[in-house]
C-alpha positions as CSV (number, residue, x, y, z in Angstrom):
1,X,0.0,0.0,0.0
2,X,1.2,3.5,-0.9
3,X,2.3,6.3,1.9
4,X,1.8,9.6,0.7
5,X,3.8,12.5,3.2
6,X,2.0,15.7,4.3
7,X,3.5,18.8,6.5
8,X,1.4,19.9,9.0
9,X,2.2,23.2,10.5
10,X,0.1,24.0,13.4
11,X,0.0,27.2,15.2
12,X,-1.7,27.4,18.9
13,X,-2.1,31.1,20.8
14,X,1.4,29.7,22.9
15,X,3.6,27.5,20.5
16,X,3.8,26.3,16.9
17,X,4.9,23.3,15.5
18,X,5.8,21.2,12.4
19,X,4.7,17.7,12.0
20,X,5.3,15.6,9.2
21,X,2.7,12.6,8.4
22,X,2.9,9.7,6.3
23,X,-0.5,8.7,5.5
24,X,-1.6,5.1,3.9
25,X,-4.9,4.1,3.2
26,X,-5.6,2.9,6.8
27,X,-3.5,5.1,9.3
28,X,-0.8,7.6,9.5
29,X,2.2,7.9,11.6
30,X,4.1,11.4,12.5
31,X,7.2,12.9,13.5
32,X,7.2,16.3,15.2
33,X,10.5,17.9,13.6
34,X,10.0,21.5,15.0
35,X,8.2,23.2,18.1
36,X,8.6,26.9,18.8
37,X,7.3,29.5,21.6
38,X,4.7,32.2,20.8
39,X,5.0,34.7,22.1
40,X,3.1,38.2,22.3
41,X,5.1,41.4,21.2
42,X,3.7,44.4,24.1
43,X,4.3,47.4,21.7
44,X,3.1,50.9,22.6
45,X,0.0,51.0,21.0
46,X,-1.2,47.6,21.8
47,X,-0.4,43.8,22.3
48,X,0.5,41.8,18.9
49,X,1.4,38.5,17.2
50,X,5.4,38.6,16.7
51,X,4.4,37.5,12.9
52,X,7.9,37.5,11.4
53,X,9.6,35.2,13.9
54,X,5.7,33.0,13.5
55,X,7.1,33.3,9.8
56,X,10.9,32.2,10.2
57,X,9.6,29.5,12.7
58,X,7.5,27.7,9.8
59,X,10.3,28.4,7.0
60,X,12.9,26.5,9.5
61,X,10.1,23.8,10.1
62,X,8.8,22.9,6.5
63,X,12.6,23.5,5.3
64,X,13.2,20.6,7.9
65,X,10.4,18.7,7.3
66,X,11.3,18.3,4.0
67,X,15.1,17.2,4.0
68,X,13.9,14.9,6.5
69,X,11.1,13.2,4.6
70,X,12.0,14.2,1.1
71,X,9.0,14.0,-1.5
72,X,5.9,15.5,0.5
73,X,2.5,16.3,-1.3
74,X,1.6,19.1,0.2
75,X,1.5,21.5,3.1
76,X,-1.4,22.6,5.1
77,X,-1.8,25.4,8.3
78,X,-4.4,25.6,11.1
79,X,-4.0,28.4,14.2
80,X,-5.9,29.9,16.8
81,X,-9.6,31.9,15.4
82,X,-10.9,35.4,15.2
83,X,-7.4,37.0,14.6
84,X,-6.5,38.5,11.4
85,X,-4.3,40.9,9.6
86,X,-4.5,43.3,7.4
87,X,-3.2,43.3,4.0
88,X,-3.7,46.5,1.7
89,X,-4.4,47.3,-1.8
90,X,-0.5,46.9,-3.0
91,X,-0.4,43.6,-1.5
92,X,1.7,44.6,1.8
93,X,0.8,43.9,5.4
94,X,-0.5,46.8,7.2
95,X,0.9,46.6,10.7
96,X,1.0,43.8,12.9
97,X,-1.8,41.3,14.1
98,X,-3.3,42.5,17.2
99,X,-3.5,39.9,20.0
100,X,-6.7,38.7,20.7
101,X,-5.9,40.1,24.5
102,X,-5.3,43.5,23.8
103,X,-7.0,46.0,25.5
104,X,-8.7,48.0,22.5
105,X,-11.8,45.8,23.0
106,X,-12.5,46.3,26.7
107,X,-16.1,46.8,27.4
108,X,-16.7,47.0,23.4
109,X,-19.3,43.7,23.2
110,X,-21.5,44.7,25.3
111,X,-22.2,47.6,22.8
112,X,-23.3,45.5,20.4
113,X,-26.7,43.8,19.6
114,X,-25.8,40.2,20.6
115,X,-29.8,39.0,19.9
116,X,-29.4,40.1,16.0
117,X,-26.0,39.1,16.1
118,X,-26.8,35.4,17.5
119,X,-29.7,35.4,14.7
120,X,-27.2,36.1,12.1
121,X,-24.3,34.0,13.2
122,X,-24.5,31.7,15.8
123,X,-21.6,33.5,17.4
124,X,-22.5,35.1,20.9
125,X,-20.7,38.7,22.0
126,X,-16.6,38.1,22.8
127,X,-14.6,41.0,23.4
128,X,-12.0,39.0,21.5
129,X,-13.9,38.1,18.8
130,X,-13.1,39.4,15.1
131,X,-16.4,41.8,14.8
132,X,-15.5,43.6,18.2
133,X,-11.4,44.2,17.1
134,X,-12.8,45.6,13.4
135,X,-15.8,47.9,15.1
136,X,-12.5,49.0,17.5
137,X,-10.2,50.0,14.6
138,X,-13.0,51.4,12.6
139,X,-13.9,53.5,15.6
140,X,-10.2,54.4,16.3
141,X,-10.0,55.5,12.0
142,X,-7.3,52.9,11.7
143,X,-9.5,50.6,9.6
144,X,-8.1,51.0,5.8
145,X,-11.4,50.6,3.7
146,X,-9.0,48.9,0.2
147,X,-7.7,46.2,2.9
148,X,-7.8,42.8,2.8
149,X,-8.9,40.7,6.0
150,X,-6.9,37.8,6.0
151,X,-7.2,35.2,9.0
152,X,-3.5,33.7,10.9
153,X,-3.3,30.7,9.2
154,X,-4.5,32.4,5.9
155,X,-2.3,35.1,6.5
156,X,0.7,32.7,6.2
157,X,-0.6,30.9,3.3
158,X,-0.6,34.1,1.6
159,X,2.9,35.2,2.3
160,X,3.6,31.4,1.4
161,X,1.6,31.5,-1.7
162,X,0.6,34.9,-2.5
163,X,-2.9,34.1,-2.8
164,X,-5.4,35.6,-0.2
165,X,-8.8,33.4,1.1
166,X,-10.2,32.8,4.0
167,X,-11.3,29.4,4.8
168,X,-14.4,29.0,6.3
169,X,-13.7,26.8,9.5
170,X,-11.4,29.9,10.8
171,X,-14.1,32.8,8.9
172,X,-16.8,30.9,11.0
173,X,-15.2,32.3,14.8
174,X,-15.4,36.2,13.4
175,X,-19.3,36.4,14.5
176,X,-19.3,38.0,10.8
177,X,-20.4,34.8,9.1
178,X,-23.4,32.7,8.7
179,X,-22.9,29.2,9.6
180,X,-25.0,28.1,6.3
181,X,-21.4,28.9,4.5
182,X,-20.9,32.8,3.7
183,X,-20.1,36.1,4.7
184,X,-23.2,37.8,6.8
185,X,-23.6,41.0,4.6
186,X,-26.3,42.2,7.1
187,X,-23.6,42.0,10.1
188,X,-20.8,43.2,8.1
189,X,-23.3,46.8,7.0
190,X,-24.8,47.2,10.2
191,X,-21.6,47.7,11.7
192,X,-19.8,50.1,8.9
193,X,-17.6,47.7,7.4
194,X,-16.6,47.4,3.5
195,X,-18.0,44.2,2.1
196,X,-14.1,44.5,0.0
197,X,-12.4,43.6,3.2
198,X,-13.9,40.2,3.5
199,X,-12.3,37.8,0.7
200,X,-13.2,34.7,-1.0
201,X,-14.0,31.9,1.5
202,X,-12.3,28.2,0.5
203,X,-13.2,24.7,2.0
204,X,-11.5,22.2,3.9
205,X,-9.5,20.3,1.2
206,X,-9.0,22.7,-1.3
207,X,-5.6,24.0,-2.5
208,X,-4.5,27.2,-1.8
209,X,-1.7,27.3,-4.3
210,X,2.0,26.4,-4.8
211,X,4.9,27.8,-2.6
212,X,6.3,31.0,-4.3
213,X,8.8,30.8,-6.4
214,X,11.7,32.4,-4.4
215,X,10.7,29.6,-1.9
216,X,11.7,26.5,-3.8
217,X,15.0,27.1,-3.9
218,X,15.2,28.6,-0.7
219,X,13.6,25.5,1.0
220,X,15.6,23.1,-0.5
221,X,12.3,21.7,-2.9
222,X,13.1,20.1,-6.7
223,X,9.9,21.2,-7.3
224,X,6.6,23.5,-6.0
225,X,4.9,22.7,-3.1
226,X,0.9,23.0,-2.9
227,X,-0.2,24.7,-0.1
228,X,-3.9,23.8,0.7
229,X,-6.4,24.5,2.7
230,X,-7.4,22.6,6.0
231,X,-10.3,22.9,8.8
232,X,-7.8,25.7,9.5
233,X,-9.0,26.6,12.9
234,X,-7.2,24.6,15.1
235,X,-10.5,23.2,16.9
236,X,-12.1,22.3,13.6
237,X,-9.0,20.0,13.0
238,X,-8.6,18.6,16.1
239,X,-12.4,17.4,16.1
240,X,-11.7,16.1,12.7
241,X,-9.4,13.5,14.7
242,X,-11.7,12.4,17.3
243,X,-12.0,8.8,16.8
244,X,-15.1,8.2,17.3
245,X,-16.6,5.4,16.5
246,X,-20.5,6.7,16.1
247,X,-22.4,9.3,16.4
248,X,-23.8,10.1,19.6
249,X,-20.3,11.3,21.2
250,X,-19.2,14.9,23.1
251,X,-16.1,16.2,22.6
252,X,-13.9,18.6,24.9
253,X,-10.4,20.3,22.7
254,X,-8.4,21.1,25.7
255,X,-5.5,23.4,25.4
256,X,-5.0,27.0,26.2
257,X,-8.5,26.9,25.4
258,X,-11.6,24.1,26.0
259,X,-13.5,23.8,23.6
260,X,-16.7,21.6,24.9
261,X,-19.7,20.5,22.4
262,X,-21.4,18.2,20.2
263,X,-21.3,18.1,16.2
264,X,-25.0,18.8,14.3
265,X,-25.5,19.3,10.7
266,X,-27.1,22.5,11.6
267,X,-26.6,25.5,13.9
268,X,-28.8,26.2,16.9
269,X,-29.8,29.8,17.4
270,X,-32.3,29.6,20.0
271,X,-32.6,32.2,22.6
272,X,-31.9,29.5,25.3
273,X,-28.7,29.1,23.5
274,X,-27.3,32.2,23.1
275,X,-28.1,32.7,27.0
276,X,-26.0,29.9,27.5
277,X,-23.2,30.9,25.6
278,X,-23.1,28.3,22.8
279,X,-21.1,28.9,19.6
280,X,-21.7,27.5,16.1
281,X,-18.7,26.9,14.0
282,X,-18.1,24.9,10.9
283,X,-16.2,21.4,10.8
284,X,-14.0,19.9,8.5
285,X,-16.9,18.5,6.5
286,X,-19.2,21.5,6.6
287,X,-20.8,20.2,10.1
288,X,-21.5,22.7,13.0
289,X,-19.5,22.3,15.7
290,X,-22.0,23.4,18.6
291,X,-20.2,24.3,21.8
292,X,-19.1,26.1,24.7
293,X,-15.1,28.4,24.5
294,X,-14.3,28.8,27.9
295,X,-10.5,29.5,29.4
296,X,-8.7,26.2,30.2
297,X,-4.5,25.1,30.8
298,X,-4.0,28.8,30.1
299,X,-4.9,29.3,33.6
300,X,-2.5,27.0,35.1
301,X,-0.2,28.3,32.9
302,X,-0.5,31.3,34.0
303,X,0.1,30.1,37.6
304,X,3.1,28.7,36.8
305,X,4.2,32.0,35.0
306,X,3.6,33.7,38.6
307,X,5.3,31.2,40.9
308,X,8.2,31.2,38.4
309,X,8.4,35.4,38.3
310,X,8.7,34.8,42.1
311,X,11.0,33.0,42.1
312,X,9.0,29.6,42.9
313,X,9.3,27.7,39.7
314,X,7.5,24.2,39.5
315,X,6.9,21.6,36.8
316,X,3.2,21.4,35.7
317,X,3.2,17.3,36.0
318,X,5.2,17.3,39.8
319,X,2.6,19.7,40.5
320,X,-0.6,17.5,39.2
321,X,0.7,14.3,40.6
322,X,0.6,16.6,43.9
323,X,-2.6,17.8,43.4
324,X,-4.0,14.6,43.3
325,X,-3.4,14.0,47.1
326,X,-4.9,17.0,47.6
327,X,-8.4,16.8,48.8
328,X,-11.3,17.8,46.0
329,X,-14.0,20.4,45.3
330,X,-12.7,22.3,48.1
331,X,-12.4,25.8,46.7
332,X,-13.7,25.8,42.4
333,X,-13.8,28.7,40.1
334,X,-15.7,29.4,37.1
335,X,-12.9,29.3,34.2
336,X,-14.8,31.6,32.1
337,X,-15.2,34.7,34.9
338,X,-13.8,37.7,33.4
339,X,-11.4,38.1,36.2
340,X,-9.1,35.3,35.2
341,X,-9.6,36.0,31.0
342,X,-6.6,38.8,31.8
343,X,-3.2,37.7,32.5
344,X,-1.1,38.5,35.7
345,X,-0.8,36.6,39.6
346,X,-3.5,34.5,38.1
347,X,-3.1,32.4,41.5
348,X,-4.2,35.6,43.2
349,X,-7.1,36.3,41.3
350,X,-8.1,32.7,42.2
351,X,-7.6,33.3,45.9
352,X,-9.5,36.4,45.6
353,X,-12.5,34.6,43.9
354,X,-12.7,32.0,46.7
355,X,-12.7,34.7,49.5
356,X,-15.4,36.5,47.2
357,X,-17.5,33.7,47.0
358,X,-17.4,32.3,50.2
359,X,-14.8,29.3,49.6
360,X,-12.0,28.1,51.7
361,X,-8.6,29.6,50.0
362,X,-6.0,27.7,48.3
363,X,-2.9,28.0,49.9
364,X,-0.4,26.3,48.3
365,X,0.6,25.3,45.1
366,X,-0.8,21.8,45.0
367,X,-4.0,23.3,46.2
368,X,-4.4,26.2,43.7
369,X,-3.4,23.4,40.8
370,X,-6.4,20.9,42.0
371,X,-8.7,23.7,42.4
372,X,-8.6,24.7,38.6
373,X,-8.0,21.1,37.7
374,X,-11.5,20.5,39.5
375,X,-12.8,23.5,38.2
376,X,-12.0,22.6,34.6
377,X,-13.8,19.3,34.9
378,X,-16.9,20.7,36.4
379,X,-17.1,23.3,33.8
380,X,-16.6,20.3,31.4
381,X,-19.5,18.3,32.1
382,X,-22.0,21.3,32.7
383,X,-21.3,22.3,29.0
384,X,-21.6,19.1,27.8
385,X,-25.1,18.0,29.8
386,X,-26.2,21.8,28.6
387,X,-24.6,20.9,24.5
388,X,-26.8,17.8,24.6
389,X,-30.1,19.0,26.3
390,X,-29.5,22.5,23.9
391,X,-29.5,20.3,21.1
392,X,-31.3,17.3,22.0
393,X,-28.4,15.3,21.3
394,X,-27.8,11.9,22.9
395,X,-24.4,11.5,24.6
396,X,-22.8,8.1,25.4
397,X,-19.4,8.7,25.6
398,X,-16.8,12.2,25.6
399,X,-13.8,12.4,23.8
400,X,-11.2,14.7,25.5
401,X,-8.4,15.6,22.9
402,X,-5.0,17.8,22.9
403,X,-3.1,19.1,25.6
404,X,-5.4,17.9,28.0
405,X,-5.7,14.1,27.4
406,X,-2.0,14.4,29.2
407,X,-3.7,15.1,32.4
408,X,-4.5,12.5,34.1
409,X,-6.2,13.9,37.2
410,X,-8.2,16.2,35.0
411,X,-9.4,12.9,32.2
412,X,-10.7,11.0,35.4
413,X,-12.3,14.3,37.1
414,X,-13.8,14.9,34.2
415,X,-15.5,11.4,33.9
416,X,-16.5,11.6,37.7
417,X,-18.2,14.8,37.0
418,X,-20.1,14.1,33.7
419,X,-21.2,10.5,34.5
420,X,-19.7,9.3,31.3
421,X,-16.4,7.5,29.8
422,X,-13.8,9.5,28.7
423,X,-11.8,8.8,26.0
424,X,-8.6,11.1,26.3
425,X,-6.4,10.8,23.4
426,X,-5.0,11.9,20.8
427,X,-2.8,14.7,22.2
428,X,-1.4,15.3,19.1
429,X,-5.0,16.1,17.3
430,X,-5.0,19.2,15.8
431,X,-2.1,18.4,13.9
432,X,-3.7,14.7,13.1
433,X,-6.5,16.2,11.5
434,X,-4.7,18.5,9.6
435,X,-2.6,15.7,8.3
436,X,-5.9,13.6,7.7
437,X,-7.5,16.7,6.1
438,X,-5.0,17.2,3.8
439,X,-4.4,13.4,3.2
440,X,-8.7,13.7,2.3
441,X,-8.2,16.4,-0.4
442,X,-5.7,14.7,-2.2
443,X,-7.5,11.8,-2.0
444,X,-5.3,9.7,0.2
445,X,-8.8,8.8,2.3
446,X,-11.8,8.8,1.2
447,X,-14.5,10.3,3.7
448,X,-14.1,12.4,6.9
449,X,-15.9,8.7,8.5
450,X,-12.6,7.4,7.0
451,X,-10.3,9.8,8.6
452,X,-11.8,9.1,12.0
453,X,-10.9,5.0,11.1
454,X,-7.4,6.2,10.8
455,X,-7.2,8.5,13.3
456,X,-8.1,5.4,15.8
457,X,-5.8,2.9,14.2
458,X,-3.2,5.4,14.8
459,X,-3.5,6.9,18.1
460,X,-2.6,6.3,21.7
461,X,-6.0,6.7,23.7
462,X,-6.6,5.7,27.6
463,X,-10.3,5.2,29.0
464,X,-11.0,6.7,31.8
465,X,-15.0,5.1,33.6
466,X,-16.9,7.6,35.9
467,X,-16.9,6.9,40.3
468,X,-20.0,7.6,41.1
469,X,-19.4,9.9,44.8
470,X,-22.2,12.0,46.1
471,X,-18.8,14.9,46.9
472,X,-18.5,15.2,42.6
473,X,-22.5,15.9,42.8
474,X,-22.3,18.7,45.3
475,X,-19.6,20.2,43.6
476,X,-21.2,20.0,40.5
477,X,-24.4,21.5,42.3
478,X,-22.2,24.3,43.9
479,X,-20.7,25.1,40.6
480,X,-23.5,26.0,38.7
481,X,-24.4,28.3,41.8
482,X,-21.4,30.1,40.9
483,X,-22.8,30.1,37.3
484,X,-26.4,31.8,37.9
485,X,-25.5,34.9,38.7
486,X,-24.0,35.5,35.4
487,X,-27.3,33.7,33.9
């Protein structure tokens, strides 16, 4: 059986990497052959993505990737949603990305009309989302009306290509685009934008175009490279490799952020569901990916960013395994609160939302880790039970992929407090499914039902079964106390 080799270069809101995958009809193995930090640039007028080191990062990476494997079909890109630059009439980039953290936005969403909105899009108000950051620079006068939007991952196809797009999985996190598959022209005029800054929109699968000529040599090719297109937003890719077996299956993306929903074939855009929160974005196969974006391992990372300024430094799995004798559901925070979406002594504002709320205080390290690690899992299964009752889905089983299928405390929380298996695994899934996506546009596999097949004959998953304990269903009671005054 033939093996066909894809690069995968995928870009989270912390660190990038290059992965190459050689794919046969049935599974696909991979070798990681570049990792990199990402890291914010704090400029004077704002927070921003450092895009020319993002750049130089995945030059080194693909130039690696391909004296390592040698003949590779194609390259495809997924990052983080809603950010975007800005590239003008003569084909430059106008500035630098803004971070989705900057402050320009504070306050902004709740401006906005989030009933008509939610009609339109199926996106509820974010102050980081991609509507709130354009309305910002329109209202600031630094919106150029002959720019191009062009989303991260896009944006680096483009320099890679020269050919600008955005693809719909990443143009469906804006809160600018209808989830039936186009741009919401309503949204886009009610709010003073030009329809010419939004460009064509491309599919999961289709090719971008070939790497620009003063890249071959450069990158040590024999020949152009296609660059094409993949569920691009880094979610969208990662549920792409859930290996799921059927259909009535959850799935939590755990990273920097969590990601916790079910897949439809349409978008809900009830009132009950924008008061919850719910999101609809688009999948790899034009499905709706109907879930809850809440704050996740950023917060511990965070944590650890403190204790490390102070001198205190400690490794994230030392302080898990030590979390775990730590006893549970003492103190729990609600990931999401705006408190803890801004960075800085994030073990503080923890404390301080304990004391707030009437909660004993963690005083440790261990204790502060085990508090978000329970807080995490709680939040997990109350936007799961509300993803399935929103949609009247049935739920048998939750698929925990990413970062977060690492954590062991958290897989087997998380089963406690929904009631249901857990299958954690694979860690490595965004970059799976863009591998798999890629592999399904050049016709390597045949169906996205396929690619799931693969992505379970070629990934390590463990199986975690829920302990029933009458301490998880306090908790979980006391959690969505916490919840109802924001309701």
């Amino acid at each position: 059986m033939s093996t066909d080799t894809y690069v995968a270069v995928d870009l989270g809101a912390t660190s990038g990497r290059v992965i190459v995958g050689r794919v046969s009809g049935r599974s696909v193995t991979t070798d990681t052959v570049a990792r990199f930090p990402n890291e914010p640039l704090s400029w004077p007028d704002g927070l921003h993505w450092n895009l020319p080191a993002i750049y130089q990062n995945v030059l080194d990476g693909v130039r690696r990737a391909v004296r390592d494997a040698g003949d590779v079909r194609g390259v495809g890109i997924d990052s983080w949603g809603v950010d975007y630059g800005l590239v003008g009439a003569d084909g430059r980039l106008i500035g630098l990305p803004y971070h989705y953290r900057d402050a320009r936005t504070r306050g902004l969403a709740d401006e906005l009309d989030e009933a008509a909105l939610y009609r339109r899009t199926g996106v509820p108000n974010q102050e980081i989302n991609t509507l709130t950051q354009l309305v910002a620079e329109r209202r600031a006068g630094a919106l150029d009306p002959s720019a191009r939007l062009v989303f991260i991952a896009d944006l680096l196809a483009y320099l890679l290509t020269g050919q600008l797009g955005a693809e719909r999985t990443l143009a469906s996190t804006s809160q600018l685009f209808d989830p039936a598959g186009h741009w919401s022209e309503e949204t886009i005029d009610a709010h003073g934008l030009p329809r010419r800054l939004f460009p064509e929109t491309r599919r999961a699968g289709d090719v971008i175009g070939e790497l620009r000529a003063g890249l071959v040599d450069d990158l040590g090719l024999r020949a152009a490279l296609p660059v094409r297109a993949v569920a691009a937003h880094d979610t969208a890719s990662a549920v792409a490799a859930v290996p799921a077996a059927g259909d009535d299956v959850a799935y939590i993306s755990c990273g920097t952020w969590a990601l916790a929903g079910v897949e439809l074939d349409r978008p809900i855009r009830s009132e009950a569901s924008r008061a919850a929160g719910f999101t609809n974005e688009l999948g790899a196969a034009g499905s709706v990916r109907y879930q809850k974006n809440l704050t996740a391992l950023w917060i511990l990372s965070e944590c650890l960013r403190t204790w490390s300024r102070d001198g205190r430094a400690r490794d994230l799995p030392a302080l898990v395994r030590a979390a775990a004798d730590v006893p549970g559901f003492t103190g729990i925070v609600d990931p999401d609160a705006p408190e803890l979406a801004r960075p800085g002594d994030m073990p503080g504002k923890i404390a301080r939302f304990c004391e707030r709320t009437g909660q004993p205080v963690p005083a440790t390290e261990a204790e502060t880790t085990r508090c978000v690690i329970d807080s995490l899992a709680l939040a997990f299964a109350h936007y799961v039970g509300q993803a399935a009752h929103l949609s009247g889905s049935r739920v048998d089983v939750v698929h925990l992929v990413g970062g977060g299928a690492n954590n062991t405390l958290l897989c087997q929380l998380t089963a406690d407090a929904t009631g249901l298996p857990v299958v954690a695994g694979p860690v490595e899934a965004t970059a799976l499914g863009n591998l798999l996506v890629q592999a399904l546009g050049a016709g390597t596999a045949d169906e996205l039902v396929a690619v799931r097949a693969m992505s379970a004959a070629s990934s390590r998953t463990a199986r975690y079964e829920p302990r029933g304990s009458p301490a998880v269903e306090t908790a979980r009671r006391r959690f969505e106390a916490l919840l109802a005054p924001a309701s």
